[in-house]
C-alpha positions as CSV (number, residue, x, y, z in Angstrom):
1,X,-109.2,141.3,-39.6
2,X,-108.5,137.4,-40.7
3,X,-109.3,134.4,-39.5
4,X,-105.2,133.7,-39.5
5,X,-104.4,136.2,-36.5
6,X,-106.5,134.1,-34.5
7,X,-103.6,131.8,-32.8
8,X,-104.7,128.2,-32.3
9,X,-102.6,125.5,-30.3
10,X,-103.1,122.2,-30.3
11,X,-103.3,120.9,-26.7
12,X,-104.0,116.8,-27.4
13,X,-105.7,115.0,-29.8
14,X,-106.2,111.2,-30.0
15,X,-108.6,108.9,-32.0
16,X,-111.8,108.8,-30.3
17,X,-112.6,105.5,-28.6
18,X,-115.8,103.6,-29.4
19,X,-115.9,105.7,-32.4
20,X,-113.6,104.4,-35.2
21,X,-112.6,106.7,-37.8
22,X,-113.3,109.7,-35.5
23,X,-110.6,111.9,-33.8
24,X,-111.3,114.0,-30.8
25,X,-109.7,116.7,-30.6
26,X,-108.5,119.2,-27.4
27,X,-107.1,123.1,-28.6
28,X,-107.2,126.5,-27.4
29,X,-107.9,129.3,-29.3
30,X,-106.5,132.8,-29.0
31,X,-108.6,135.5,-30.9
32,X,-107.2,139.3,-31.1
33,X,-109.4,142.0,-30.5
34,X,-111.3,143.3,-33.3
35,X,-110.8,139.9,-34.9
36,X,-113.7,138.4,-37.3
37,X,-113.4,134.9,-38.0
38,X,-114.7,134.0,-41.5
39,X,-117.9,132.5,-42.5
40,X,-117.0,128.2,-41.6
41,X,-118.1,125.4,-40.4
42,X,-117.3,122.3,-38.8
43,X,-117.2,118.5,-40.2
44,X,-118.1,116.9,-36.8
45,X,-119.2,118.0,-33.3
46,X,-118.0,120.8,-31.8
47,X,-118.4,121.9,-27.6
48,X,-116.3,124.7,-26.5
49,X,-116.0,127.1,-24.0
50,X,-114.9,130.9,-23.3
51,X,-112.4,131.2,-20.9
52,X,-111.6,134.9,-21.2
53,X,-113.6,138.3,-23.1
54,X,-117.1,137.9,-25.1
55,X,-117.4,136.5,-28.4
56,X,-120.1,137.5,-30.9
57,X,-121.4,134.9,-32.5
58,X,-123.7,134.5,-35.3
59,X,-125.3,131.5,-36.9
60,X,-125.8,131.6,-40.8
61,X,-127.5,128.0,-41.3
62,X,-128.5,125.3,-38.8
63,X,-128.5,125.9,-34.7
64,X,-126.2,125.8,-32.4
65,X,-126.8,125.8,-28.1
66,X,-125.5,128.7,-26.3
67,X,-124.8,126.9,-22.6
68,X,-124.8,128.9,-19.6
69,X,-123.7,126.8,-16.7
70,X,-125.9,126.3,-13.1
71,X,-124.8,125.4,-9.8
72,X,-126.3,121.8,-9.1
73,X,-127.5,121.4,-12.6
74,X,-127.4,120.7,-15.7
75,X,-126.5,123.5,-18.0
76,X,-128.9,125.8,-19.3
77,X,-129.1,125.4,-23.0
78,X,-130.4,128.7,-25.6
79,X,-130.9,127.3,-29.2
80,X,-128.7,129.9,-32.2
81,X,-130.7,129.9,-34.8
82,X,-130.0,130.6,-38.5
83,X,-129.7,134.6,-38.5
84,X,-129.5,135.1,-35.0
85,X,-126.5,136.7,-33.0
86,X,-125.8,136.1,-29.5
87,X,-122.9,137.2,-27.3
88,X,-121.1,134.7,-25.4
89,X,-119.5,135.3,-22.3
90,X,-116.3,134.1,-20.2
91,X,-117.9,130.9,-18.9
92,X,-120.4,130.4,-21.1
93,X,-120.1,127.8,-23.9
94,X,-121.2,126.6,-27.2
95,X,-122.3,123.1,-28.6
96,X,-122.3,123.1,-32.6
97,X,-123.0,120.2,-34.4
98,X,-121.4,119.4,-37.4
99,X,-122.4,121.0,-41.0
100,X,-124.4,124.4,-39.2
101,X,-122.6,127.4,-40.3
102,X,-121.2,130.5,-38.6
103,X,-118.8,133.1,-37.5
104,X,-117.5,135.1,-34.9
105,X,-116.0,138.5,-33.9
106,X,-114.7,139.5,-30.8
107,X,-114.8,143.5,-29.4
108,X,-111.7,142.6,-26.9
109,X,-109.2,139.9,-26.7
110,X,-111.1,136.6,-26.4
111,X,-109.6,133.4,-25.3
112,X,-111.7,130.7,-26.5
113,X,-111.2,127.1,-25.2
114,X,-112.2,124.2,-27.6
115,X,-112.6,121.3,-25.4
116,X,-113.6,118.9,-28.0
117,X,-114.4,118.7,-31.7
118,X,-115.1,115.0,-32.6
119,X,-114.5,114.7,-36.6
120,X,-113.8,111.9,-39.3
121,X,-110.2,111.2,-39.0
122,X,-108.9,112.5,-42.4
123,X,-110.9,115.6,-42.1
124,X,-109.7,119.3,-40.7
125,X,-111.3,120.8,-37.9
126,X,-112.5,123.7,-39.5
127,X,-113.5,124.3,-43.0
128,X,-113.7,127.9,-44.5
129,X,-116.8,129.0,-46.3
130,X,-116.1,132.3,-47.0
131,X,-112.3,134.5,-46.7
């Protein structure tokens, strides 16, 4: 299944302050079940969190954090590393800093929350390596 069932809705998005040329960004993301979301990346920082379902989620080059939140604390933070997979469940996040590549699949209907992507100002959010 594409990356184009996936339903994304832009909640707010402003330029990022302190930061200039940088836009932070604030969307939610729908993903269908049995969706796959293609090979991409992203130009800046990205932190996001599943609201609803697991994701699968696979790293091709770089690391990202798998976060797990604590009571009291900080949240727990699992390295992704290139050719690992790691399931991400509703409350659990992701941090991926710009430039690593991934993708994703989901086994039921996923709602994944995007709570900020910090990129240049004249660049998408999310750039397509593979269809």
């Amino acid at each position: 299944t594409a990356f184009a069932q996936a339903v994304r809705e832009v909640v707010s998005t402003s330029p990022a302050m302190g930061a200039p040329g940088y836009m932070l960004d604030l969307y939610r993301v729908t993903i269908p079940k049995g969706t796959t979301l293609p090979l991409h990346y992203h130009p800046g920082t990205q932190v996001s969190q599943v609201q609803r379902g697991d994701l699968t989620y696979t790293v091709q080059r770089g690391v990202a954090y798998l976060t797990i939140p604590r009571r009291g604390a900080d949240p727990r933070r699992i390295p992704i590393r290139a050719g690992q997979t790691r399931v991400v469940r509703a409350g659990q996040g992701l941090i991926e800093p710009a430039g690593m590549r991934h993708f994703a699949s989901t086994p039921r209907n996923t709602v994944v929350v995007v709570l900020s992507i910090l990129r240049p100002k004249n660049a998408p959010g999310t750039i397509n390596v593979a269809p």
